[in-house]
KELUM-173492 format. One record per residue (C-alpha): x negated, y, z negated; chain; residue in three letters; residue number from 1. Coordinates in pm, whole numbers, plus 50000, padded with zeros to 5 digits. Example, Ala and Ser with C-alpha at 12.3 -4.5 7.8 and 13.67 -1.06 7.14 Angstrom:
2
<node <48770,49550,49220>,A,ALA,1> <node <48633,49894,49286>,A,SER,2> 
end
This chain:
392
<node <90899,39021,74604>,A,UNK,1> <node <90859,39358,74817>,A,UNK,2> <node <91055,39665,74896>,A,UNK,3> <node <91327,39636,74595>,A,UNK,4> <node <91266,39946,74577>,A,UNK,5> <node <91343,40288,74660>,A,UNK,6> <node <91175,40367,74997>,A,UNK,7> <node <90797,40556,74989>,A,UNK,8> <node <90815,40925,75101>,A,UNK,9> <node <90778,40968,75510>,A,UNK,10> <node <90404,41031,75621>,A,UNK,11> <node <90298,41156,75902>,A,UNK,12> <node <90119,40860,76005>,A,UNK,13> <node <90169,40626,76328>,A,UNK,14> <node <90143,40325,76038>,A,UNK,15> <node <90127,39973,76092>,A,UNK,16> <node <90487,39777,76086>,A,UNK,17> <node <90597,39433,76148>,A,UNK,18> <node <90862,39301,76390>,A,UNK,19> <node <91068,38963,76310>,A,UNK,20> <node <91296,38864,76595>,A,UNK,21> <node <91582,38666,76486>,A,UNK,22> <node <91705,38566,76852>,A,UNK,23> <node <92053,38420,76759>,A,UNK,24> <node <92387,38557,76821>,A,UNK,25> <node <92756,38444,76739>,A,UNK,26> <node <92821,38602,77053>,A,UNK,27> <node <92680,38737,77376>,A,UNK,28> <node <92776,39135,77422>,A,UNK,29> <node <92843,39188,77836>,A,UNK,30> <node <92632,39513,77803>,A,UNK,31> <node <92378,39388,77599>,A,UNK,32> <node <91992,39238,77786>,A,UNK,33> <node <91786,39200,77454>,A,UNK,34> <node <91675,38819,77394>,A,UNK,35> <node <91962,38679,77216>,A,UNK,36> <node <92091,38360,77238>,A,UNK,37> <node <92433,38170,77147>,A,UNK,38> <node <92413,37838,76947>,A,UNK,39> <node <92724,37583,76941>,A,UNK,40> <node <92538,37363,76699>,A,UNK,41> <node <92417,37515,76332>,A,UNK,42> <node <92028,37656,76418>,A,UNK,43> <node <91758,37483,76173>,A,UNK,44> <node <91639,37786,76016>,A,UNK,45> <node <91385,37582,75768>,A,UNK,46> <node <91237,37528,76116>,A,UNK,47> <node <91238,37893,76193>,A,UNK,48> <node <91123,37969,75879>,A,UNK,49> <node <90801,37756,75922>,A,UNK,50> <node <90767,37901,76221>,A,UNK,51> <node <90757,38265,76182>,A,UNK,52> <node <90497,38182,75869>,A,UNK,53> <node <90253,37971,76105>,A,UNK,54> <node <90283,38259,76388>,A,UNK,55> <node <90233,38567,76076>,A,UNK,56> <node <89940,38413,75972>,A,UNK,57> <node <89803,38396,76340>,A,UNK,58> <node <89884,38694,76388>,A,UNK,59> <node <89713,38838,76055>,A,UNK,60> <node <89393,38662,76192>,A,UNK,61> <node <89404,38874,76483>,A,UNK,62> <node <89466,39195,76320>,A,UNK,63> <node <89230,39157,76034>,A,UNK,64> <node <89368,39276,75697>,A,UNK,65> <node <89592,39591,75737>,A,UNK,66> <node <89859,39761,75530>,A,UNK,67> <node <90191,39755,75618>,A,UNK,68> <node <90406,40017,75634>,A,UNK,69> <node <90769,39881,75714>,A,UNK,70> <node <90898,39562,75829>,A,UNK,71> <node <91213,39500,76061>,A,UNK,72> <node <91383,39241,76127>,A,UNK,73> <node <91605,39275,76485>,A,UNK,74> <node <91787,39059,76676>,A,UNK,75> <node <92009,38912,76798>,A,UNK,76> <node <92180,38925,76482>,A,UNK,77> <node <91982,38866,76185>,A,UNK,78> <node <92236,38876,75930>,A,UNK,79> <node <92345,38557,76037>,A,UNK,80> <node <92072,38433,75874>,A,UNK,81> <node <92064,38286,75527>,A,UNK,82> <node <91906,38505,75254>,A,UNK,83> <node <91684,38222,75121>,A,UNK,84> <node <91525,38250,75496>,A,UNK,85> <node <91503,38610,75464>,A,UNK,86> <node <91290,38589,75156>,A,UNK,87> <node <91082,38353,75320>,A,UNK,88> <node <90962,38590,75598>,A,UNK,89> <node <90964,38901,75339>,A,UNK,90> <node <90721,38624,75133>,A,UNK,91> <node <90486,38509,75451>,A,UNK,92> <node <90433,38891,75562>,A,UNK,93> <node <90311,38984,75208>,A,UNK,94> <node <90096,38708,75214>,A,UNK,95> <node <89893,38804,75550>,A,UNK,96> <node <89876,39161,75446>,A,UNK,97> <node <89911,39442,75184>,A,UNK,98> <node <90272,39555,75145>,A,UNK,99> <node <90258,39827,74950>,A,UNK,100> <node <90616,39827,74689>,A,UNK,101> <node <90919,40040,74814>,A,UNK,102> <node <90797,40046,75213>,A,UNK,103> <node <91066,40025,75461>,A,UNK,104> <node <91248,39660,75521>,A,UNK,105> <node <91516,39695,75742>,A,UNK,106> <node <91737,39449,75862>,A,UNK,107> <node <91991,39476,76168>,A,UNK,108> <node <92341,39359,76099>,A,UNK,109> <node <92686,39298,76279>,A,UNK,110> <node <93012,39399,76094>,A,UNK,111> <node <93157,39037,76216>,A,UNK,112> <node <92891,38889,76028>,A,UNK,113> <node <92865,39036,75700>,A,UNK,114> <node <92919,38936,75366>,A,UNK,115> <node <92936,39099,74988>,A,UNK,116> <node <92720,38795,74857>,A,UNK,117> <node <92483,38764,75149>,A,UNK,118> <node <92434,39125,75146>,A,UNK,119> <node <92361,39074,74824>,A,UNK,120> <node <92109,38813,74876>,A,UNK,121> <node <91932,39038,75118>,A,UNK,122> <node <91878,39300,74870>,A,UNK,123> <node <91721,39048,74644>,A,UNK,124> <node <91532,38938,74858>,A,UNK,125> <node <91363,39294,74956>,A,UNK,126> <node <91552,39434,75205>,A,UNK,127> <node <91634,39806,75097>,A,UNK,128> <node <91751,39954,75468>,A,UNK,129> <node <92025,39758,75698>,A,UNK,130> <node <92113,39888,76073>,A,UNK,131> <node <92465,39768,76112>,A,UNK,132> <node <92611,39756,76492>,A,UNK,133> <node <92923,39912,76474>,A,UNK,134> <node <92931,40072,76809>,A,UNK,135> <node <93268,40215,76826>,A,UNK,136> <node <93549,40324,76629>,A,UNK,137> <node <93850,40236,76760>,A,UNK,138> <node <93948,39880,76828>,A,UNK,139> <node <94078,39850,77207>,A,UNK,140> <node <93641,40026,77319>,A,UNK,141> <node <93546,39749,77051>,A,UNK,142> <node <93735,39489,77288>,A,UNK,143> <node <93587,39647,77599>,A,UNK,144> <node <93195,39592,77466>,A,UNK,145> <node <93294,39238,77377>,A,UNK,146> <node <93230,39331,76984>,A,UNK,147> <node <93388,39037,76770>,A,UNK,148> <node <93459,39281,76486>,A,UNK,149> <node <93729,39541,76441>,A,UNK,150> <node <93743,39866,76315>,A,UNK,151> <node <93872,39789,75972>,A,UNK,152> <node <93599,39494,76001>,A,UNK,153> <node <93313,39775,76039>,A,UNK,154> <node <93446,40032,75745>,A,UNK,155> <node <93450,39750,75560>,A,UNK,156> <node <93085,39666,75626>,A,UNK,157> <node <92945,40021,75612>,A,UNK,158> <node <93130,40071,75263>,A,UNK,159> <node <92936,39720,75160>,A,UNK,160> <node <92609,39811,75280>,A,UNK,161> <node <92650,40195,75099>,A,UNK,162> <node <92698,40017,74780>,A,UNK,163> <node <92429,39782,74805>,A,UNK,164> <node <92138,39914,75005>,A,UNK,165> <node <91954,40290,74944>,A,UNK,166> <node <91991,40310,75296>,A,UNK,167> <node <92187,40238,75602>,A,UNK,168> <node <92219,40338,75925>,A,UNK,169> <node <92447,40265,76182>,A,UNK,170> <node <92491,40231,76569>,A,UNK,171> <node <92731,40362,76803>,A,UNK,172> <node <92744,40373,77221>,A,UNK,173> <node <92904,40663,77385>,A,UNK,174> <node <92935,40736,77771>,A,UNK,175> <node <93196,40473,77761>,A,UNK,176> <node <93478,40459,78046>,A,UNK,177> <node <93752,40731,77994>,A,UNK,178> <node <93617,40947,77698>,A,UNK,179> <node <93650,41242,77713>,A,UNK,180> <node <93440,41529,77502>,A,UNK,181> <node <93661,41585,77282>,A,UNK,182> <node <93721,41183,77177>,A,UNK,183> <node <93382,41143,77152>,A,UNK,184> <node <93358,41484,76911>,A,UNK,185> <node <93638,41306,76675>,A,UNK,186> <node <93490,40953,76690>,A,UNK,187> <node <93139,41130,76612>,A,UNK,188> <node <93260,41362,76329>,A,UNK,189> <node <93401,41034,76162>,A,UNK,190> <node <93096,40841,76165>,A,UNK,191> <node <92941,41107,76067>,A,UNK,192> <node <93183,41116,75777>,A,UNK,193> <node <93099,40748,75679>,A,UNK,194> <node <92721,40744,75771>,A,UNK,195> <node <92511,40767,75476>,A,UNK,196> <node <92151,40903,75584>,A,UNK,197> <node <92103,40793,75960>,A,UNK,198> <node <92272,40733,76312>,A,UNK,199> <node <92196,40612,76588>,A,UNK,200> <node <92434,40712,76914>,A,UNK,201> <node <92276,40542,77274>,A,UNK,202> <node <92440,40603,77577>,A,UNK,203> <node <92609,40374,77765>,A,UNK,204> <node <92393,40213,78027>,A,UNK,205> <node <92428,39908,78287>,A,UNK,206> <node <92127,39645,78262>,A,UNK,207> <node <92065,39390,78545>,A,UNK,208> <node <92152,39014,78448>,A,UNK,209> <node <92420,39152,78212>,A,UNK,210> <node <92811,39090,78245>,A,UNK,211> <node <92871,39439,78240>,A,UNK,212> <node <92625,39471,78566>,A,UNK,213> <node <92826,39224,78794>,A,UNK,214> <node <93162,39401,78674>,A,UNK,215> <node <93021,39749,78697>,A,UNK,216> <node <92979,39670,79083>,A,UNK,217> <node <93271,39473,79156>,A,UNK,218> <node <93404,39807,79050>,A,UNK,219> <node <93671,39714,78736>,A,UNK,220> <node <93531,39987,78554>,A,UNK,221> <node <93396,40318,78576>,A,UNK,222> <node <93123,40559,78376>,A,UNK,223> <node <93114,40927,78329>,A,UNK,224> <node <92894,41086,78624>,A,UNK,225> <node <92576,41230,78523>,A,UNK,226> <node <92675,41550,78473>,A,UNK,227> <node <92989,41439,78220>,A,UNK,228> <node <92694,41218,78034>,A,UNK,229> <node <92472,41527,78024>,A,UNK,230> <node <92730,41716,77819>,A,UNK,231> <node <92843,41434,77608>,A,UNK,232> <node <92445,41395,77541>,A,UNK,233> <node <92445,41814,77442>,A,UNK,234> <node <92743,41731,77239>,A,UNK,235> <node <92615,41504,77028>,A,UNK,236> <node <92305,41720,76987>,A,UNK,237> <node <92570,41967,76893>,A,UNK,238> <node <92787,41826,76614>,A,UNK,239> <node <92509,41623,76451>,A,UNK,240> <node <92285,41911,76382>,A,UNK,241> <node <92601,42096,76268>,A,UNK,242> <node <92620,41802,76010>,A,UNK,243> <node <92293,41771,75846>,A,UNK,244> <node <92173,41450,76116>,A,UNK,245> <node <91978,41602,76382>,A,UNK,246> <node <91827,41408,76633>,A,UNK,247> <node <91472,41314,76585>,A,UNK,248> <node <91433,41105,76879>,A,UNK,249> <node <91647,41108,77178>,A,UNK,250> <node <91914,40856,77004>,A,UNK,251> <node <91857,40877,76652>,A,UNK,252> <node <91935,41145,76423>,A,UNK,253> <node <91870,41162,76036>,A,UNK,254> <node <91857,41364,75743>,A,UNK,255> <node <91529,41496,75676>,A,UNK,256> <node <91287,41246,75535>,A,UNK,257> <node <91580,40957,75637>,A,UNK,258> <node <91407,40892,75984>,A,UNK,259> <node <91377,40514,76073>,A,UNK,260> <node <90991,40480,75923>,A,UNK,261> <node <90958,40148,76174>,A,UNK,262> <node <91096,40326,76467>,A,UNK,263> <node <90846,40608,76396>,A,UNK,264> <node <90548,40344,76396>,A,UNK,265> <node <90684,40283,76807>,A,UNK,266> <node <90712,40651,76840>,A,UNK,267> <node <90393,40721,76763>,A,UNK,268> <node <90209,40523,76920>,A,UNK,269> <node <90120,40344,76582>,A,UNK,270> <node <90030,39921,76610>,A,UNK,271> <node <90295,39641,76496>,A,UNK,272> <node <90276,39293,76507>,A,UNK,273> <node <90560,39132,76690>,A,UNK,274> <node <90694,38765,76614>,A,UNK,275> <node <90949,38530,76715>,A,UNK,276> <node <91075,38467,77052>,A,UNK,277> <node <91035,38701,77271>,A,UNK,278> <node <90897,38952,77085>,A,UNK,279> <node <90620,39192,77197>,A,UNK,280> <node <90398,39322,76943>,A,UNK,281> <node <90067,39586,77027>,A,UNK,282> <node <89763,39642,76815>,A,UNK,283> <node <89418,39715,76829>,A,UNK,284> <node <89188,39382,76871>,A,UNK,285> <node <88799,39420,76923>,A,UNK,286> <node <88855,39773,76920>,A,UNK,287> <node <89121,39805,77194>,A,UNK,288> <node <89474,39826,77207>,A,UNK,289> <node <89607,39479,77267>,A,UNK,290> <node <89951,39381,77376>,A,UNK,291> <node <90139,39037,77280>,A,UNK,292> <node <90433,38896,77411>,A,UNK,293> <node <90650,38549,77315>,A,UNK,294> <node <90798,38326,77466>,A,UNK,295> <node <91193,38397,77498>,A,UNK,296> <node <91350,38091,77431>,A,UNK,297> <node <91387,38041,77046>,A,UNK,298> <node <91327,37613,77065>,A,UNK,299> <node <91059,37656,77311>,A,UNK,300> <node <90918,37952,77140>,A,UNK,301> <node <90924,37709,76779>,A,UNK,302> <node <90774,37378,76946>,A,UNK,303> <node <90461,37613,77080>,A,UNK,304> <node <90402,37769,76731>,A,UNK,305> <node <90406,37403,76564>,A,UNK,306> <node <90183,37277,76882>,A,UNK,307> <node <89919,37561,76822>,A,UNK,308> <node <89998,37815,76581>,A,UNK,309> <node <90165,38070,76767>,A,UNK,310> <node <90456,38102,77061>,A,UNK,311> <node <90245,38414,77264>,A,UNK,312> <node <90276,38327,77639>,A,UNK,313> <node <90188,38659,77759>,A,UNK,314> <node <90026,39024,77714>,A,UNK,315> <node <89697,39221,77825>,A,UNK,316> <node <89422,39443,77691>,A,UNK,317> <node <89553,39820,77808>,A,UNK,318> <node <89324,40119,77984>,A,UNK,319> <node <89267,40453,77866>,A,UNK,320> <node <89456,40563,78118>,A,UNK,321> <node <89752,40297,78049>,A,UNK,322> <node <89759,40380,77647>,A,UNK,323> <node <89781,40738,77725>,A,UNK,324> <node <90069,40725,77961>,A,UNK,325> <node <90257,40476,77691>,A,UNK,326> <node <90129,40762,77385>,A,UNK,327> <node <90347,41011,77638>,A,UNK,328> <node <90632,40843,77688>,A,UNK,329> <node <90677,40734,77363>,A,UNK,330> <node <90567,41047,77184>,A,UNK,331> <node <90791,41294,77365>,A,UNK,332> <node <91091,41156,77312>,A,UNK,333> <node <91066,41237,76940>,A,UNK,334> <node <91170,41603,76812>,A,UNK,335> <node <90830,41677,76677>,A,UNK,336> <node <90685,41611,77034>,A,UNK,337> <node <90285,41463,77094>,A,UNK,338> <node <89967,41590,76963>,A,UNK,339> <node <89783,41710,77260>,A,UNK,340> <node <89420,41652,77080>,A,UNK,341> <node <89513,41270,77050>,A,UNK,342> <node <89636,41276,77410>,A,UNK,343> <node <89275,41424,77482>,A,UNK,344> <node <89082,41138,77316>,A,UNK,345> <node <89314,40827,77500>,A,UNK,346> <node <89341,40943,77844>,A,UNK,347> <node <88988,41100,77821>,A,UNK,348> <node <89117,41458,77960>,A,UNK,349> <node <89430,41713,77871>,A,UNK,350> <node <89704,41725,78046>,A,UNK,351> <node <89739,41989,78354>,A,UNK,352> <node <89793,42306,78283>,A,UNK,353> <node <89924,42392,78640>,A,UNK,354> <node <90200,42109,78539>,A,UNK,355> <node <90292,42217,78249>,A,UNK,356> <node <90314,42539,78341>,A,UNK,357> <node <90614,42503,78597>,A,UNK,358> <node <90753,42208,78335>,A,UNK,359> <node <90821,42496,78148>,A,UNK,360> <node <90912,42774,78370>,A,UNK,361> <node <91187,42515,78443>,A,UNK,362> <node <91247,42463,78060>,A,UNK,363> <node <91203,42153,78001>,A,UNK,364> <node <90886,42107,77775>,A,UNK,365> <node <90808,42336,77515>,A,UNK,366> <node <90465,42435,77243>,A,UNK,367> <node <90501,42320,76940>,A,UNK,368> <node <90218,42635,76774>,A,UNK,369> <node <89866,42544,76964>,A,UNK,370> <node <89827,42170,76911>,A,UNK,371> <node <90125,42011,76981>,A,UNK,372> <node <90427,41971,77269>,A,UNK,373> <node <90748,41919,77313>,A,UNK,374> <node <91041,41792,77520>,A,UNK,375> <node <91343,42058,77525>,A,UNK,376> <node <91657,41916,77486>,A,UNK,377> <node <91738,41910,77912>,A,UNK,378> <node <91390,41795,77942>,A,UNK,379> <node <91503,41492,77734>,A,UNK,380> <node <91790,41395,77945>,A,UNK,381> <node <91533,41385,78279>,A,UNK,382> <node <91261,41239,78017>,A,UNK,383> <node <91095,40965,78305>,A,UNK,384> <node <91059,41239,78559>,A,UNK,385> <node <90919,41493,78284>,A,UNK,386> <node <90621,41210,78161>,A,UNK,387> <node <90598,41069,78567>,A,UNK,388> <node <90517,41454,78625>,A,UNK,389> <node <90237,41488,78348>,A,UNK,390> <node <90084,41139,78364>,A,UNK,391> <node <90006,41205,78737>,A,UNK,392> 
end
């Protein structure tokens, strides 16, 4: 059994995690383009189960032995699934690597979904960290992102997962239709109030192929203008920091030391195995970084791992020049910015001085003492234009 207990300190290393998709949702959210899917019939998760053990072990022949340094398992909603398949993923990943005792497990849950005695079961199983979706705080927004749970639904679950896991974090979307600064400030000072260690606030945003996309331009709703999401953005910045939750990362703010270990690995441009449908994962093979990708559909995705070990339809073997430009997009949208010297040894040169230069006449990157750099807090709302600019 792994991770039962408290979780290790936080390192300064890109580490090595593992993704488990669980692609199944009791319901599809209209904003919402992630690979999740909605069964009418009860999913065979034995089946899964088997599954994500053959594809582990494929992958762990690929990677070569390793040591873990968190496992998450995303979704769709994965606390729909039963703890006994929980503990038999937990199980398969500790035996294709070494998972050191008290690393990271998280797992991503939906108030709608959650239980005392399944949360219960997760813990047993290993799981010491759970992400819960709770998204907004006041029912008729709830309604509006098609959430099936309601307010009362998500206290409920965030008082649960505070008295069974050592940590929790929790989501919310802002940039909604009609708030206004100073709803926002009193929605985020009482999440901040029932947040243990870790939130994470996205903005609002319209994906093609999603509901929300077709009713964004037939026009039945509106979103704050860029300017209005810029200060809702330097809000939040605002009244976290004021609380002991800074931000990190451009969405996720933490107490010091609480920072999402997993999220880190992506951050920093560290390697994780991916499985499940649709899930990407990127790692060095043969001594170069090596991306994988799955195939989406979760019973197409199973019947190609029990055909031949593994559901990967896709992925490529990256350039210098393409691992540095992901290291730099990645990198600087954390807090503690990129280390220039790694930079240096992917792309094979620094970055420009002449660009950097005017990126920060115009204050929007920043030093971090001699070796490192930052994104300022503006530069992190235009963050694609700031890494376009320095990757040229």
């Amino acid at each position: 059994m792994i991770g039962t207990g408290q979780t290790m300190p936080l390192d300064r290393s890109p580490g090595f995690g593992v993704y488990i998709h669980w692609p199944f949702c009791a319901a599809k959210c209209p904003y919402c383009d992630f690979n999740s899917h909605v069964r009418h019939q009860p999913v065979d998760q034995e089946r899964f189960a088997r599954a994500f053990e053959t594809e582990l072990a494929t992958m762990r022949a690929r990677t070569g032995p390793r040591e873990v340094s968190s496992i998450f398992l995303g979704g769709g909603t994965p606390s729909l699934m039963k703890p006994e398949t929980v503990a038999a993923v937990l199980e398969a990943v500790a035996k294709n690597w070494a998972v050191p005792a008290g690393i990271e497990v998280t797992l991503e849950a939906n108030p709608s979904s959650v239980e005392a005695e399944r949360f219960r079961g997760y813990r047993a199983a290993g799981v010491n960290r759970v992400s819960l979706g709770v998204q907004a705080l006041n029912d008729r927004d709830l309604r509006f992102l098609g959430r099936l749970h309601n307010v009362e639904e998500a206290l409920h679950a965030i008082g649960l997962a505070r008295e069974i896991f050592p940590r929790l974090s929790f989501d919310l979307i802002y940039a909604r239709p009609g708030q206004t600064p100073e709803a926002w400030a009193s929605e985020l000072e009482e999440a901040i109030g029932h947040a243990a260690d870790h939130l994470s606030l996205y903005q609002l945003t319209i994906e093609e192929g999603t509901p929300f996309h077709a009713l964004y331009a037939a026009r039945k709703f509106t979103l704050p203008d860029n300017d209005h999401a810029a200060d809702l953005y330097a809000l939040t910045q605002e009244v976290t920091a004021a609380h002991g939750l800074p931000a990190y990362e451009i969405s996720n703010h933490a107490q010091p030391g609480a920072e999402s270990r997993h999220n880190l690995t992506y951050w920093r441009y560290g390697e994780y195995v991916g499985v499940g449908p649709g899930a990407h994962g990127r790692f060095v093979e043969n001594g170069r970084r090596t991306v994988t990708v799955a195939e989406k559909m979760p019973e197409t995705w199973a019947n190609l791992v029990e055909a031949k070990g593994h559901g990967v339809t896709g992925g490529e073997v990256l350039t210098r020049s393409e691992e540095a430009d992901e290291f730099l997009l990645m990198g600087l949208r954390l807090a503690e910015g990129i280390d220039l010297a790694r930079y240096e040894t992917l792309a094979g040169r620094g970055l420009s001085t002449a660009r950097l230069s005017v990126l920060h006449e115009e204050g929007l990157v920043a030093p971090v003492g001699n070796a490192r750099l930052r994104a300022t807090t503006a530069g992190m709302i235009v963050l694609d234009a700031v890494v376009a600019d320095l990757a040229r």
